[in-house]
MIDOSE-1310 file (N, C-alpha, C; in nm, 2 decimals, decimal comma, always signed):
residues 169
xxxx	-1,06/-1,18/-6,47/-1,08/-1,13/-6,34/-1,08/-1,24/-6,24; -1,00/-1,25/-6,13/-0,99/-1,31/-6,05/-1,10/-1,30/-5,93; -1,10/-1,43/-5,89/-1,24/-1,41/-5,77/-1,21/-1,38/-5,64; -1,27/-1,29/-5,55/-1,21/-1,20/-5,43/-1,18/-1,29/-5,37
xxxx	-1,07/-1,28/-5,31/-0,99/-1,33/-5,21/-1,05/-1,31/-5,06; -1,10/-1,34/-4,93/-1,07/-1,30/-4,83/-0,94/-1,24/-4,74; -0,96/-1,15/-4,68/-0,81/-1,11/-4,61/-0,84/-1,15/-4,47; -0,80/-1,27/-4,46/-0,70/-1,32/-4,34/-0,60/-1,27/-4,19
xxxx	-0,58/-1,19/-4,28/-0,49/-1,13/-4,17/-0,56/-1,12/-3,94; -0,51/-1,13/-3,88/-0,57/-1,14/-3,78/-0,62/-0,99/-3,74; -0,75/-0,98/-3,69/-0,81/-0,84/-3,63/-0,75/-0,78/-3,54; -0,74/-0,95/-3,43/-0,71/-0,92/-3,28/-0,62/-1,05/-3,25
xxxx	-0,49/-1,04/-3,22/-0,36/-1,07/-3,18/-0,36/-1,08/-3,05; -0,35/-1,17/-2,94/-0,25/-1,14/-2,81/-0,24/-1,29/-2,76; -0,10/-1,29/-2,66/-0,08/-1,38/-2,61/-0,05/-1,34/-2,46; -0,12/-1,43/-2,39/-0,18/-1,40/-2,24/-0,08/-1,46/-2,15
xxxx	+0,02/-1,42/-2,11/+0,12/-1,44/-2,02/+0,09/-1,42/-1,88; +0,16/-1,52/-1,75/+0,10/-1,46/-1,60/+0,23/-1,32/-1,56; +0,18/-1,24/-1,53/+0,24/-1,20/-1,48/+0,41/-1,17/-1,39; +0,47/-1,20/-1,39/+0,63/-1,25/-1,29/+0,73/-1,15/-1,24
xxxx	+0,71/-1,08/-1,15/+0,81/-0,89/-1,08/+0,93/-0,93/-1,14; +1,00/-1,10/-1,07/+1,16/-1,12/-1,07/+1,17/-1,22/-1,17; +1,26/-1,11/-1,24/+1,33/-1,19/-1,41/+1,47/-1,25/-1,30; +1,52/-1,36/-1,34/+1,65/-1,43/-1,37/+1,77/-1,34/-1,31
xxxx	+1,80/-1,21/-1,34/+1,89/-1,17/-1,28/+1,86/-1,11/-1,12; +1,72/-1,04/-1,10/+1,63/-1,03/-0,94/+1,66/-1,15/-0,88; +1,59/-1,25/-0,91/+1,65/-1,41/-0,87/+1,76/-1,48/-0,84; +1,84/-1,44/-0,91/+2,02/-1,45/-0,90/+2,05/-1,38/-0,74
xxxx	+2,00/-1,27/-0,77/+2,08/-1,11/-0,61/+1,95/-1,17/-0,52; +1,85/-1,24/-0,52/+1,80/-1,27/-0,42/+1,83/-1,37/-0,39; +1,87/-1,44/-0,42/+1,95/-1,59/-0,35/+2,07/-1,54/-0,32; +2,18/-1,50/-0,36/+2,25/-1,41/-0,29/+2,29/-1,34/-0,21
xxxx	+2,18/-1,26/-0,21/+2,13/-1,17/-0,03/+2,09/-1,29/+0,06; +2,00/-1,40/+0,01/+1,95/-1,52/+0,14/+2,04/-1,57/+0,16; +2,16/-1,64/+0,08/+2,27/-1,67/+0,13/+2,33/-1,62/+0,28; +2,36/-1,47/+0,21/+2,46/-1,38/+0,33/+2,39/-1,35/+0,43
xxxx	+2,29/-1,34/+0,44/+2,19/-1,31/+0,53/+2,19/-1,45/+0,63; +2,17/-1,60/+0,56/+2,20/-1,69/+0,65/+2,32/-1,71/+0,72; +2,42/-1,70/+0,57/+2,55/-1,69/+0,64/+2,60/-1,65/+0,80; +2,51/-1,53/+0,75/+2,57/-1,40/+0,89/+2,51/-1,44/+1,03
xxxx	+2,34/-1,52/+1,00/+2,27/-1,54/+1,09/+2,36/-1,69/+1,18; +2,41/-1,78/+1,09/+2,44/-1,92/+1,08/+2,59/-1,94/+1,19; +2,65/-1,86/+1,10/+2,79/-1,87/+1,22/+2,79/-1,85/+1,35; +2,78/-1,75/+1,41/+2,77/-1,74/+1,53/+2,69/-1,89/+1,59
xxxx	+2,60/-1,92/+1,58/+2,56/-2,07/+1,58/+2,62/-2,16/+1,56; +2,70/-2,16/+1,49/+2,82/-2,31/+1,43/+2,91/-2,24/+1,53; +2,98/-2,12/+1,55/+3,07/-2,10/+1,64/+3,06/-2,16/+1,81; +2,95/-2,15/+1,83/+2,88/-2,18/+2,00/+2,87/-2,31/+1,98
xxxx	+2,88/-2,38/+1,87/+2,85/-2,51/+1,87/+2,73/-2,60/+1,82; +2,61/-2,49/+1,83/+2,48/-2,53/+1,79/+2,49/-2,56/+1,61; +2,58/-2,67/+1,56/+2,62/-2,65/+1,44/+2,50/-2,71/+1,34; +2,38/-2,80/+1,44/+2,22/-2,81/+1,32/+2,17/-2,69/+1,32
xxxx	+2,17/-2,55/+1,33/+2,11/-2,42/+1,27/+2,18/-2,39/+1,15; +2,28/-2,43/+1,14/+2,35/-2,43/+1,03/+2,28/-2,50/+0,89; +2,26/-2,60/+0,94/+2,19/-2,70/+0,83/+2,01/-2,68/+0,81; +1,99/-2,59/+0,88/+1,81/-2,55/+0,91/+1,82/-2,44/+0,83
xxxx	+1,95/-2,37/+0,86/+1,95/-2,19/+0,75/+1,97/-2,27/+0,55; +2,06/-2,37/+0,59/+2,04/-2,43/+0,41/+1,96/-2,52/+0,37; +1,87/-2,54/+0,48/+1,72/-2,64/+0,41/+1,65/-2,50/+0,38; +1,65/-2,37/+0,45/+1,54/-2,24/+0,45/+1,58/-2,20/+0,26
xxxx	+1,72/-2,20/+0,26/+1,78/-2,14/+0,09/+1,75/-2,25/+0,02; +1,74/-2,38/+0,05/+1,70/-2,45/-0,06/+1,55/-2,46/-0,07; +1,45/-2,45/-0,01/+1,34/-2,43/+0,01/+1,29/-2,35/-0,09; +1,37/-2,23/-0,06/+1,32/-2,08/-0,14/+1,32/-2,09/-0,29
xxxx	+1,52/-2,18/-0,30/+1,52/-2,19/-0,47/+1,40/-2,25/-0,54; +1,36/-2,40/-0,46/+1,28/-2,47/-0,52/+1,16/-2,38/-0,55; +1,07/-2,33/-0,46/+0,99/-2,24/-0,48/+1,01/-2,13/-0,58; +1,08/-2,05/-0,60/+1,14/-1,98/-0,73/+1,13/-2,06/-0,85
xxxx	+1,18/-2,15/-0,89/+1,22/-2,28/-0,97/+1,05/-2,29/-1,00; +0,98/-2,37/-0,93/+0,88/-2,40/-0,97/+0,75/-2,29/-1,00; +0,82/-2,16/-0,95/+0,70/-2,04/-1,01/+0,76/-2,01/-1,15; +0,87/-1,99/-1,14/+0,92/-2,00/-1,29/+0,89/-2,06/-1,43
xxxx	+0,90/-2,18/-1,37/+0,84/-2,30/-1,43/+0,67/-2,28/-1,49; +0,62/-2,28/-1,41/+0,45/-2,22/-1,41/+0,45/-2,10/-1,48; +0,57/-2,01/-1,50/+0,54/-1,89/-1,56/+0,55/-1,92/-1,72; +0,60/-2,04/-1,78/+0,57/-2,05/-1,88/+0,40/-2,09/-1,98
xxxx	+0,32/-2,10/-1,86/+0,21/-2,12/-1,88/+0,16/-2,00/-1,98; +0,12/-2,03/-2,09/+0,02/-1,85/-2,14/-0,11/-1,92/-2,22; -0,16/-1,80/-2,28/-0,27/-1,83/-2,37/-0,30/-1,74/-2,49; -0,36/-1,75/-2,58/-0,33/-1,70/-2,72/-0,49/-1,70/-2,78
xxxx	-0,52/-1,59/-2,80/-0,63/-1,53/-2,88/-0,60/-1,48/-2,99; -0,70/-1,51/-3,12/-0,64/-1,50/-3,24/-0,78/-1,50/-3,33; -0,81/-1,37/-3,35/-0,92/-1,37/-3,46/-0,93/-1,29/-3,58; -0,99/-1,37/-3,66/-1,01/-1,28/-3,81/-1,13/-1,31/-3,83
xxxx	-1,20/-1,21/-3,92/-1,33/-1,18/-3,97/-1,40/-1,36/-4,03; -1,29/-1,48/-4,00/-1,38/-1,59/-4,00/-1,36/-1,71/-3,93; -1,27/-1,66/-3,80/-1,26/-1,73/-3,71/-1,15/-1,71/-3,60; -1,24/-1,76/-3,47/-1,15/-1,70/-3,34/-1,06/-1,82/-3,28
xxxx	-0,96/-1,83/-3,29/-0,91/-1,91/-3,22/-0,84/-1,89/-3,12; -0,93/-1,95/-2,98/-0,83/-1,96/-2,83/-0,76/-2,08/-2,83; -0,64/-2,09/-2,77/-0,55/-2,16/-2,74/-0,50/-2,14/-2,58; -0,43/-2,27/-2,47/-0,44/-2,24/-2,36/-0,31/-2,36/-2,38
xxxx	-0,17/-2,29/-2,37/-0,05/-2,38/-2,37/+0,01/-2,38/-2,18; +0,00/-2,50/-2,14/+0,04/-2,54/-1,99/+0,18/-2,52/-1,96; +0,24/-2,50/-1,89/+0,36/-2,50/-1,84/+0,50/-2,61/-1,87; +0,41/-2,74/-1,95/+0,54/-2,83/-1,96/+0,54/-2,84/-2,14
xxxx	+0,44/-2,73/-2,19/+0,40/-2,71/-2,32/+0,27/-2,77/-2,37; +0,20/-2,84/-2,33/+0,09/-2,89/-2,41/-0,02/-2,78/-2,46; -0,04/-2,82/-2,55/-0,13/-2,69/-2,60/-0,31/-2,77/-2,61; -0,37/-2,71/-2,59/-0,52/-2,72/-2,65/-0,60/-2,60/-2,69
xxxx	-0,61/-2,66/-2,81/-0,70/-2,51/-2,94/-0,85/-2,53/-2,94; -0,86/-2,43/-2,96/-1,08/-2,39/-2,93/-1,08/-2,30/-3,08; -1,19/-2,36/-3,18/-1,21/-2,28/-3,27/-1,31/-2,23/-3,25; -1,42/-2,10/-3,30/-1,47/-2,01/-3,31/-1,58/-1,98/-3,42
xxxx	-1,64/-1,96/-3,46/-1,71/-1,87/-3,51/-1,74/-1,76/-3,50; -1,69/-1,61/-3,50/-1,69/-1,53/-3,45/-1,85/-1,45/-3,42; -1,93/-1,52/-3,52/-2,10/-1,50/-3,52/-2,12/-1,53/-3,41; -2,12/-1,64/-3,38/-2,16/-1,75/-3,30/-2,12/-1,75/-3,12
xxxx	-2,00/-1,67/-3,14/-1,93/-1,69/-2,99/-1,95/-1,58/-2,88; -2,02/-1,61/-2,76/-2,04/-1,46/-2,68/-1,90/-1,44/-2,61; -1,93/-1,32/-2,62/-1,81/-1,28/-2,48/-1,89/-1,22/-2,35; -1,81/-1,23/-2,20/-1,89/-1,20/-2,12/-1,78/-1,12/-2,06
xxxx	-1,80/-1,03/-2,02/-1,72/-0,92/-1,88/-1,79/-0,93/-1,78; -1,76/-0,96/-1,65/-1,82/-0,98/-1,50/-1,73/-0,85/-1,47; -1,79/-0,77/-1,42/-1,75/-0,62/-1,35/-1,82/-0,67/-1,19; -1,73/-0,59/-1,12/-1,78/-0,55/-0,99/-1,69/-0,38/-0,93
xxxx	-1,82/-0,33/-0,88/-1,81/-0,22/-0,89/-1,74/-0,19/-0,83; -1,68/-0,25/-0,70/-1,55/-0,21/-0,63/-1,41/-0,23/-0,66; -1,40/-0,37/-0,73/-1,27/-0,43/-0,76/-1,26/-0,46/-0,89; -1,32/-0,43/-0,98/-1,32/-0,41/-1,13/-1,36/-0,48/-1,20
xxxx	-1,28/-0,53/-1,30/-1,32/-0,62/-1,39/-1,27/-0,76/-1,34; -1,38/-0,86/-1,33/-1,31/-0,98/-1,24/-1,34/-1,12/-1,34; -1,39/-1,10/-1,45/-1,40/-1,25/-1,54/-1,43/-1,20/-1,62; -1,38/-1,27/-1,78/-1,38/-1,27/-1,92/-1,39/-1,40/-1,91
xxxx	-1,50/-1,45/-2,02/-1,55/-1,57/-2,07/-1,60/-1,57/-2,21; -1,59/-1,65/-2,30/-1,63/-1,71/-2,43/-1,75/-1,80/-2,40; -1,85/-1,84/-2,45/-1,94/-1,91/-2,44/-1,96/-1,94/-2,58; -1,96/-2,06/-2,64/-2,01/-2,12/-2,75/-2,07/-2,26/-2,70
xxxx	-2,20/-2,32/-2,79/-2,26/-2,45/-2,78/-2,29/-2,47/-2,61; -2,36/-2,40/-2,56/-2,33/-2,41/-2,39/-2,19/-2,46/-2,32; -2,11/-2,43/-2,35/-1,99/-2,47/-2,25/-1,88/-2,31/-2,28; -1,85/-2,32/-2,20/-1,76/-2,19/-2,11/-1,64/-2,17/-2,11
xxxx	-1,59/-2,05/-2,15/-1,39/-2,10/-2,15/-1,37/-1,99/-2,13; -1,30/-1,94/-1,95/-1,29/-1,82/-1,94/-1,15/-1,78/-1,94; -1,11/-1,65/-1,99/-0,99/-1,60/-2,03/-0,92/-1,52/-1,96; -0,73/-1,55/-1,97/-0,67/-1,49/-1,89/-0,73/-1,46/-1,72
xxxx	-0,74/-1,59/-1,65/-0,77/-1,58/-1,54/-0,64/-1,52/-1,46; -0,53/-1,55/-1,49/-0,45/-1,49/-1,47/-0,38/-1,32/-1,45; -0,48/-1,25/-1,50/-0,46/-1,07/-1,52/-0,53/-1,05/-1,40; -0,49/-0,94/-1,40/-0,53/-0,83/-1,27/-0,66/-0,80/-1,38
xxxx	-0,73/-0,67/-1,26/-0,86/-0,65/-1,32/-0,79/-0,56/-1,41; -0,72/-0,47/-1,37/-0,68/-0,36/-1,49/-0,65/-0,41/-1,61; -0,55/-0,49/-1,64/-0,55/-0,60/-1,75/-0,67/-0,70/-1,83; -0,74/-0,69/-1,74/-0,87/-0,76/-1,82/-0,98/-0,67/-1,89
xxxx	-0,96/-0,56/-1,79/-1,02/-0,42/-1,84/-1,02/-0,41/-2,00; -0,87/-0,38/-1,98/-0,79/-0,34/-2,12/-0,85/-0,43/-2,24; -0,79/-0,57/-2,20/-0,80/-0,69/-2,26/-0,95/-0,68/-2,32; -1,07/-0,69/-2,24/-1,18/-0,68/-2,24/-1,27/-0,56/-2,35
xxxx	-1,23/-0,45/-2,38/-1,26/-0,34/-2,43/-1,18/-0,35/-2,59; -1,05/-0,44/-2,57/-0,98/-0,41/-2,69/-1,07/-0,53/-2,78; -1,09/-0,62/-2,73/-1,13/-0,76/-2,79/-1,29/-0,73/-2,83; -1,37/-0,66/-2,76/-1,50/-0,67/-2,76/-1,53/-0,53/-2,90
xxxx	-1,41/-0,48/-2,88/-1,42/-0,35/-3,03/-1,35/-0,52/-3,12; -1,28/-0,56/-3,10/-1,25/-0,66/-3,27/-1,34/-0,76/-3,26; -1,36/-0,81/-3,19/-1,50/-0,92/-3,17/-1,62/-0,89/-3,29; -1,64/-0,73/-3,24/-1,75/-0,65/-3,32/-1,70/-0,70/-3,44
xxxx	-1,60/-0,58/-3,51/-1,52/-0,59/-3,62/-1,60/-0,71/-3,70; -1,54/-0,84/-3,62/-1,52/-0,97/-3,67/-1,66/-0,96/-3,72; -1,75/-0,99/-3,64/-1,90/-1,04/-3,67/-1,97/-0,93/-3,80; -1,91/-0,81/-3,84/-1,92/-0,73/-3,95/-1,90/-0,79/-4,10
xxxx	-1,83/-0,93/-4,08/-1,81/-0,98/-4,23/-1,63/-0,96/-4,25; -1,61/-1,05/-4,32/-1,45/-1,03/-4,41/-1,48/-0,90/-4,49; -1,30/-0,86/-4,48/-1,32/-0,79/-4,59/-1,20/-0,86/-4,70; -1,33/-0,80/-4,83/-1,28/-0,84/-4,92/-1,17/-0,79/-5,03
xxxx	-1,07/-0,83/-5,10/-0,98/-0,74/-5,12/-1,02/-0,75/-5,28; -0,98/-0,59/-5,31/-1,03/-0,51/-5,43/-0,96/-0,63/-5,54; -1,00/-0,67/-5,66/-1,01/-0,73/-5,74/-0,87/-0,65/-5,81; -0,76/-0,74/-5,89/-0,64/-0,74/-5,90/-0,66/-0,68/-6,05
x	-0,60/-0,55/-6,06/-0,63/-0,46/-6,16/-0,53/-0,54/-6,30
């Protein structure tokens, strides 16, 4: 008879993305539209002669790209929650990739919900050994809601013990 195994498997899974309305192709037809939009604005100006508005409308569209560019950029920022009945691992990967991992004890580790009654759920935090690591600052409150309720039912789960798997007939 073999000796029980723990099961491993994760409780609670998610990786915490920001938010972003304009995917790549919105971004494409909106530089597009700024284009013709300057275009249209620009000429008549280069026509009269005033031909630096011309060069002020393509500092305005390169401006925008860059801005685009670099929210983009930042939108690869996320974070990754990851627990099983014997340990929680948060992770918080930055935008040019660096990762830094937080291990857990799922006994051990509080969670905190900050509610406010008009604007919802406004902070999720981990507390282990006095120091503080709060999560997905990035979500709307509805999102943290969610986030908050799903995690705090596997949180529980976790602190319930492994389960152990039935002995290999």
């Amino acid at each position: 008879m073999e000796p029980s195994r723990y099961d491993e498997t994760p409780i609670f899974a998610v990786c915490l993305t920001p938010h972003r309305s304009l995917d790549p192709a919105g971004f494409r037809a909106l530089m597009i539209g700024v284009f013709v939009v300057g275009a249209a604005f620009s000429l008549p100006f280069y026509l009269l002669g005033a031909w630096p508005v011309v060069g002020f409308m393509g500092l305005d569209l390169l401006l925008i790209y860059v801005a685009f560019r670099a929210n983009f950029r930042a939108a690869r920022a996320h974070e990754e929650l990851r627990l099983t009945s014997l340990e929680l691992l948060f992770a918080r990967v930055s935008a040019r990739g660096a990762r830094r991992e937080w291990r857990f004890n799922p006994s051990w580790v509080r969670f905190e919900r900050v509610e406010h009654e008009e604007f919802g759920t406004q902070r999720l935090a981990l507390y282990s050994a006095g120091r503080r690591w709060e999560i997905g600052g990035f979500l709307g409150p509805g999102q943290k809601a969610e986030l908050a309720t799903r995690f705090a039912r596997a949180l529980s789960q976790a602190r319930r013990g492994p389960t152990l798997s039935p002995p290999d007939a």
